[in-house]
Legacy VTK file of the C-alpha trace (Angstrom):
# vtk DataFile Version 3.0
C-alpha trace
ASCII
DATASET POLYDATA
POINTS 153 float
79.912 116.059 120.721
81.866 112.823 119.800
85.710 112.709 118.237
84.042 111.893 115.320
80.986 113.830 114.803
83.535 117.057 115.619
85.484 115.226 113.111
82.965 115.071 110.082
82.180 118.949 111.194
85.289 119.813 110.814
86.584 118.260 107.459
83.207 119.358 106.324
84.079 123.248 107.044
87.242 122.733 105.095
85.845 121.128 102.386
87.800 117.875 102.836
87.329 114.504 102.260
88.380 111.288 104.658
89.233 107.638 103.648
90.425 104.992 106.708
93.166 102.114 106.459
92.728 99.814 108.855
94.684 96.712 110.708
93.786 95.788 114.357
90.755 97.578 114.078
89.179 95.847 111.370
86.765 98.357 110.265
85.849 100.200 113.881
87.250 103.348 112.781
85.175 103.885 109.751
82.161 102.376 111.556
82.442 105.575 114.260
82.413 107.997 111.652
79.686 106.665 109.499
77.863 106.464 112.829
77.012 110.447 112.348
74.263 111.511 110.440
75.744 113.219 107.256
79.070 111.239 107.526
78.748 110.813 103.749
79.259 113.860 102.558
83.106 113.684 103.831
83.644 110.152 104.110
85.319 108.427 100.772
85.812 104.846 102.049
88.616 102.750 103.632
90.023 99.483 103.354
90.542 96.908 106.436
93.875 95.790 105.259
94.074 93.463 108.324
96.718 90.953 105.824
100.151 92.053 105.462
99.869 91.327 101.374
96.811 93.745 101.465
98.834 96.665 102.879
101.249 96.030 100.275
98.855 94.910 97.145
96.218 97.161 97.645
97.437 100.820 99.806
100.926 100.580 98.244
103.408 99.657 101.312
106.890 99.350 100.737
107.277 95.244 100.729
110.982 95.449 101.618
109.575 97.786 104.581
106.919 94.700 105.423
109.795 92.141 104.958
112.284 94.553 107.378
110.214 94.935 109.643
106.639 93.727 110.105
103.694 95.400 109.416
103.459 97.095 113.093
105.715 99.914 112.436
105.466 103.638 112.247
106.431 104.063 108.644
104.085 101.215 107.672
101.074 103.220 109.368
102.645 106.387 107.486
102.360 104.410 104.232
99.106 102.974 104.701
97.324 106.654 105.216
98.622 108.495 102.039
97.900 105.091 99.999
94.099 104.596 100.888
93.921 108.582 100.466
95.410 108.199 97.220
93.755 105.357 96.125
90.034 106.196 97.552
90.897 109.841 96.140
90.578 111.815 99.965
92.163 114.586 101.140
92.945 113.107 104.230
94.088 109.477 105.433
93.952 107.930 108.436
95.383 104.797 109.333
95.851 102.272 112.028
97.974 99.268 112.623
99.544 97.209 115.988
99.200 94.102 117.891
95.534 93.590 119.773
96.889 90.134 120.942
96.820 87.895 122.371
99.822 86.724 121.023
102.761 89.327 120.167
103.239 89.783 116.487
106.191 90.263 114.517
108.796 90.565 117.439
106.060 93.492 118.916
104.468 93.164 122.247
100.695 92.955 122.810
99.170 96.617 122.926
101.543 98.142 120.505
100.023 100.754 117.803
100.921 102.943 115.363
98.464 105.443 113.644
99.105 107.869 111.389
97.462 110.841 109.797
97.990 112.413 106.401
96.555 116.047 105.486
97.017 118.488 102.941
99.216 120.362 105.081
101.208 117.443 106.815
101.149 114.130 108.422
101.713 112.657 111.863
102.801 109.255 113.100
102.285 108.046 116.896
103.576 104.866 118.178
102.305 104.126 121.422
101.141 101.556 124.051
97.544 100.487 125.314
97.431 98.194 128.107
93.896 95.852 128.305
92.600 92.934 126.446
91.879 92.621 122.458
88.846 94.078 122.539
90.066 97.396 124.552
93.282 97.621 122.717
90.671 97.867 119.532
88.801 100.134 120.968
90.753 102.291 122.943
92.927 102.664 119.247
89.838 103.627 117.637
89.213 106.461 119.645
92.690 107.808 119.575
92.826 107.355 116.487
89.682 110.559 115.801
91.466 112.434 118.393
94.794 112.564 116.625
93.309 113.397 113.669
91.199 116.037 115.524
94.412 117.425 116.350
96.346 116.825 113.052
93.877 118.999 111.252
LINES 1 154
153 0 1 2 3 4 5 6 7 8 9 10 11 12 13 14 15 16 17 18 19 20 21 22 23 24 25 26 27 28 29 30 31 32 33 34 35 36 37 38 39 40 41 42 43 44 45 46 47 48 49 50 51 52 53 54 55 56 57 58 59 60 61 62 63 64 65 66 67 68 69 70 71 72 73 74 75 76 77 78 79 80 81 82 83 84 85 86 87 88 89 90 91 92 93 94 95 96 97 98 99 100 101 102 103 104 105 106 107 108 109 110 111 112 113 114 115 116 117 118 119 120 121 122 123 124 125 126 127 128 129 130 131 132 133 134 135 136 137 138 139 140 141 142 143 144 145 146 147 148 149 150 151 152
């Protein structure tokens, strides 16, 4: 069984909804759960906020925390998963936001991510680094990104 599809079961047997705020990913994290059969009965929405004025405008981040300090930071991530759960009404946000390259981005080296989780119960915010190209940065933070909330809830 996939990260996801345990996932959907999961939220499902709790009764809780999921809505996704994405950066790097640009949508790749959503895609893998709507990939399961039945993904909509859990699934609210999410929002690829891959512009820094979208994380602000639209999920709510602090802009004197974008100005401070770029939108690859822990608290940004942390931000950007209770505002699309507030604002796509979901019990649970995830969120995702680094540097996939190639170029480094606001003073943060290529491979840099932050995700965060909000529940009901609490949240959690990993920074951490994946080595590889754009494309396996993406993915690689895709797929932590289910397993953290796997292990969030």
């Amino acid at each position: 069984m996939s990260d996801a599809s345990a996932l959907l079961d999961l939220l499902r047997e709790r009764g809780w909804t999921v809505a996704v705020a994405e950066s790097l990913t640009g949508g790749q994290v959503a895609s893998a759960l709507v990939d399961v059969p039945g993904a909509s009965a859990v699934m609210r929405g999410g929002v690829v906020a891959y512009a820094t004025d979208v994380k602000r405008d639209v999920l709510g981040v602090d802009a004197a925390l974008l100005a401070a300090e770029g939108a690859v930071h822990p608290e940004v991530a942390r931000q950007m998963a209770a505002g699309v759960a507030a604002l796509l009404g979901a019990d649970v946000g995830i969120a995702t936001t680094g540097v996939a390259g190639p170029d480094p981005q606001d003073g943060k080296d290529v491979g840099t991510v932050c995700i965060a989780v909000r529940t009901p119960v609490g949240e959690v915010v990993q920074t951490f680094h994946i080595d590889g190209d754009r494309a396996a940065i993406r993915s690689a933070t895709t797929a932590r990104a289910l397993s953290e909330t796997l292990l969030a809830l």
